[in-house]
C-alpha positions in Angstrom: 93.1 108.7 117.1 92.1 104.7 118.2 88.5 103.7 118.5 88.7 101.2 121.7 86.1 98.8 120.6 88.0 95.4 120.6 87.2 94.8 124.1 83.5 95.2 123.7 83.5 93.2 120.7 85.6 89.9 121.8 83.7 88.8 123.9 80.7 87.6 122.2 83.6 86.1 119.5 85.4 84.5 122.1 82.4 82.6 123.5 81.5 81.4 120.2 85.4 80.5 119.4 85.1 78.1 122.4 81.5 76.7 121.2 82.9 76.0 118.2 86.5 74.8 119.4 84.7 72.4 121.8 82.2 71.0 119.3 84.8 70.4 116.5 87.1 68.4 118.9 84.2 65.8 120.0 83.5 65.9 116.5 87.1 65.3 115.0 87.5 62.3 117.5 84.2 60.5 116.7 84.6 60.9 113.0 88.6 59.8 113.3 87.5 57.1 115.7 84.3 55.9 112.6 86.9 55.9 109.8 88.7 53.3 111.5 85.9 51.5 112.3 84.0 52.0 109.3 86.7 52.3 106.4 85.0 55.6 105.9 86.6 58.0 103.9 83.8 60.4 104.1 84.4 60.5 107.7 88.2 61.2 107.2 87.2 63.7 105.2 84.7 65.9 107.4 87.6 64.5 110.8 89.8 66.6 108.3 87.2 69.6 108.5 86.4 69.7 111.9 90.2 70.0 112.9 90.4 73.0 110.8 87.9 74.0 112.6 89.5 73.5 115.9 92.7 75.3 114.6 90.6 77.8 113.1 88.7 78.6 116.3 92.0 78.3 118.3 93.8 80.9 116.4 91.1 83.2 116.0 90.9 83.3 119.8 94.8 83.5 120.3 94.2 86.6 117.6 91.0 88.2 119.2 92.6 88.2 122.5 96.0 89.9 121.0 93.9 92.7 118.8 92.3 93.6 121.8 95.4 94.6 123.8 96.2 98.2 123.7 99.0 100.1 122.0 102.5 99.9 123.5 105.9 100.9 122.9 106.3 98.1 120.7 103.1 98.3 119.1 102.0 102.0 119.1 99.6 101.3 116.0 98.1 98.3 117.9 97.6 94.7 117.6 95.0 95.1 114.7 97.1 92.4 112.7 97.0 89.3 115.1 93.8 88.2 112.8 95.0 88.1 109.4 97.8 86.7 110.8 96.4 83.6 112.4 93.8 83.8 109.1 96.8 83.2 107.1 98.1 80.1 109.1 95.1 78.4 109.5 95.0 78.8 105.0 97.8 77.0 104.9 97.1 74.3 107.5 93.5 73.5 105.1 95.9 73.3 102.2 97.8 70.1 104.2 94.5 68.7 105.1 93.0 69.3 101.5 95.7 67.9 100.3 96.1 64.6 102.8 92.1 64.4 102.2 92.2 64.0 98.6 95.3 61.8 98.3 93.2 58.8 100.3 90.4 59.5 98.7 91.7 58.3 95.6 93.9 55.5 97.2 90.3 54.2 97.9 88.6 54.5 95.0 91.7 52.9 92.9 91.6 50.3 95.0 88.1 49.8 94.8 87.4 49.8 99.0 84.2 49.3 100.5 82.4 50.1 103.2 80.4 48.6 105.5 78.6 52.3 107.2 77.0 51.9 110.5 74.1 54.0 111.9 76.5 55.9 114.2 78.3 57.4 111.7 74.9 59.1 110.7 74.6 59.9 113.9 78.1 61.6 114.5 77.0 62.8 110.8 73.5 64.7 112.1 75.0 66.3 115.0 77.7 68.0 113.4 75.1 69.2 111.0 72.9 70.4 113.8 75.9 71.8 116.2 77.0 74.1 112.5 73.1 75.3 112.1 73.3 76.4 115.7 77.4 77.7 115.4 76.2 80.0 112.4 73.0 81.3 113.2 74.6 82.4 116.4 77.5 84.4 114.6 74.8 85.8 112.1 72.9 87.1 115.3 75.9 88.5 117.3 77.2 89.5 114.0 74.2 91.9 113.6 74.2 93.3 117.0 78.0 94.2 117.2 79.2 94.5 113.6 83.1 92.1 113.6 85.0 90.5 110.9 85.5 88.0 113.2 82.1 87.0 113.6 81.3 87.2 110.1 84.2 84.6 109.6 83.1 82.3 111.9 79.6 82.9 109.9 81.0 81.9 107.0 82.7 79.0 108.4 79.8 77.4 110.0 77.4 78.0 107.0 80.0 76.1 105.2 80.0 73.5 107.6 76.4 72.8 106.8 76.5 72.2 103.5 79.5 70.1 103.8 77.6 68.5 106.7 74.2 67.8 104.5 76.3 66.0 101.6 77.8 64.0 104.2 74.2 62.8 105.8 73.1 62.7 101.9 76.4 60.6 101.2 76.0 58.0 103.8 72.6 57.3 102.7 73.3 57.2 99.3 76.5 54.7 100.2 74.2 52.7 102.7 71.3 51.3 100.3 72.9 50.7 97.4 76.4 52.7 96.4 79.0 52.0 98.5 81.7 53.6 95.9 80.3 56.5 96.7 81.5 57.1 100.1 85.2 57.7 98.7 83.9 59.8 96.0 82.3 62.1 98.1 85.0 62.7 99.9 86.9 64.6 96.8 84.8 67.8 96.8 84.9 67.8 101.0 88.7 67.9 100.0 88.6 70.3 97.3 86.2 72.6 99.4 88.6 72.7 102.3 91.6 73.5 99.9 89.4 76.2 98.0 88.2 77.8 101.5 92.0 77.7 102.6 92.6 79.3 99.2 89.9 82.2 99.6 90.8 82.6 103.5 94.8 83.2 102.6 93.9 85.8 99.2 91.5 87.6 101.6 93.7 88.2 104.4 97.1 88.8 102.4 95.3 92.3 102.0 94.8 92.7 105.3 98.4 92.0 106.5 99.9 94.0 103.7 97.7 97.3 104.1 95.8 97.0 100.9 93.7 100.0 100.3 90.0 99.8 100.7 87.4 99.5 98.1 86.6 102.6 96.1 83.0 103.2 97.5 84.3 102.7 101.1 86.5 105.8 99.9 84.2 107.5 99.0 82.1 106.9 102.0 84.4 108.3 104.3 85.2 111.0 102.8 81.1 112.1 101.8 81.0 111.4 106.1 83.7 113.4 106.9 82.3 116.3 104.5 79.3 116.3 106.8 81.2 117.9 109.3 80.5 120.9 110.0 82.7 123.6 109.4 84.1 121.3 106.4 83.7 122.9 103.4 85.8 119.9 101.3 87.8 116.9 101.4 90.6 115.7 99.0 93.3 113.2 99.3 91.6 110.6 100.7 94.0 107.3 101.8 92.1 104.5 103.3 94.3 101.3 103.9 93.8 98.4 105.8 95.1 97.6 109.1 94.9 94.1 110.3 91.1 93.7 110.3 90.4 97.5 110.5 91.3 100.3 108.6 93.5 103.4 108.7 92.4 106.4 107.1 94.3 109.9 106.1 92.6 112.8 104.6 93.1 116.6 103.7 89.7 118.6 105.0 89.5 122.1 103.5 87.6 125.3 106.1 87.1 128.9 106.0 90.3 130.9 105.9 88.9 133.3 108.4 89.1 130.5 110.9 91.0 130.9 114.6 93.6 128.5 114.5 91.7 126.5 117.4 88.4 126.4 115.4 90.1 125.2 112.8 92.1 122.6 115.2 88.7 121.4 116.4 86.8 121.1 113.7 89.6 118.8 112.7 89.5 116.8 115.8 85.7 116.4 115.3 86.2 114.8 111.7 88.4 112.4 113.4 85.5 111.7 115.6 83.3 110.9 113.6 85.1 108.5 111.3 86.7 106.9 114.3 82.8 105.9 115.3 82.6 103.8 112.0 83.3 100.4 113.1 85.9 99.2 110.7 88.0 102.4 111.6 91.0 102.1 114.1 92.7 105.1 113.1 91.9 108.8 111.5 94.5 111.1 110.7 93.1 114.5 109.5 95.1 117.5 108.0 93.6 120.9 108.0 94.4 123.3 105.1 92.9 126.7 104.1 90.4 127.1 101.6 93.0 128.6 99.0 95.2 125.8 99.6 92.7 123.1 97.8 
């Protein structure tokens, strides 16, 4: 049994994919655009971030819109893995950028560059930190009304951003009256952050996309709700894995002996119903046994 909620819940993930999408590439323009101007390589640094971002947004859309498709003949489980998937590639694009980040970094501060940092770089600076506030306290929101792993990335992401984005206003100031050196260290932890994110992002979804089971008190979770069904009288062998984004779940229910076979068929069909409505849970497979079988 599939719970059909993708639909419902893309949309309010695909408008806030384009937010972002759209604010990162003004943003990765302007700060490319101030590096060359400036010598900045605080600005090359957050250009770096905010085309993760863009890739980030663009394959979380691609993977939204795929996850939302219905099963198929070549698909009969579903799309549910179209997230991780793009998850993983946009890991392993932030490792090149770390990577590219921290290698001119330290070209600059070898060669002992300067900068001369202009008051539209704060500028470029402040509205990236603003546009991230507004980016994550949407997702949050959204987030809260329609539960999504999705959202909560995008969350993440953004609350990230804003951190990344207040050292970068702090940095600028810092470099302006008085340490100009500091411009090029600053830009070594926005590199290391966007290879450790890339990092975290790839180790998290590698579970995903190889079916890793679930944690043990979301185990035992389901099986405590699918024990509240009535006419269950136990539940053993519980097998929660996930799949893509969601989970897959497979459990033995135990009812009365004395049962029709059709009471006992339905009160199967009504466990699967009800751990179907949880919201991480694409698919429920339940087996019915006798009470002498347990």
């Amino acid at each position: 049994m599939q719970a059909p909620r993708h639909a419902e819940r893309s949309r309010p993930i695909l408008r806030l994919t384009a937010a972002s999408a759209a604010l990162s590439v003004l943003l990765a323009g302007a700060l490319g655009a101030a590096h060359v101007v400036f010598s900045s390589q605080l600005a090359l640094a957050q250009a770096a971030d905010s085309l993760l971002d863009v890739l980030t947004a663009a394959a979380l859309a691609w993977a939204v819109r795929v996850a939302a498709r219905p099963p198929d003949a070549s698909h009969p489980a579903g799309h549910h893995r179209a997230e991780p998937l793009a998850a993983l590639l946009t890991a392993v694009v932030a490792g090149g950028l770390a990577l590219e980040v921290v290698r001119e970094a330290l070209g600059a501060i070898l060669g002992e560059s300067r900068v001369e940092l202009g008051w539209p770089l704060a500028a470029i600076f402040g509205v990236k930190l603003v546009g991230k506030i507004a980016i994550a306290l949407s997702a949050r929101a959204s987030d809260r009304r329609t539960p999504s792993p999705a959202l909560r990335a995008l969350f993440v992401d953004a609350r990230n951003d804003v951190a990344v984005g207040a050292l970068a206003v702090g940095g600028f100031f810092a470099a302006r009256y008085g340490w100009t050196g500091l411009d090029a260290w600053l830009a070594l932890p926005v590199g290391a952050w966007i290879g450790w994110a890339g990092l975290a992002l790839a180790r998290e979804n590698l579970g995903f996309v190889m079916g890793a089971s679930v944690e043990p008190a979301r185990k035992e979770a389901l099986a405590a709700i699918a024990a509240g069904v009535e006419g269950v009288r136990s539940v053993h062998q519980v097998r929660a894995v996930h799949h893509g984004v969601e989970v897959e779940v497979t459990l033995h229910v135990v009812v009365d002996p004395s049962l029709t076979l059709r009471a006992a068929h339905d009160i199967g069909h009504a466990v699967e119903a009800r751990l179907c409505a949880e919201p991480d849970i694409s698919h429920a497979f339940v087996h019915v046994d006798l009470e002498t079988d347990e």
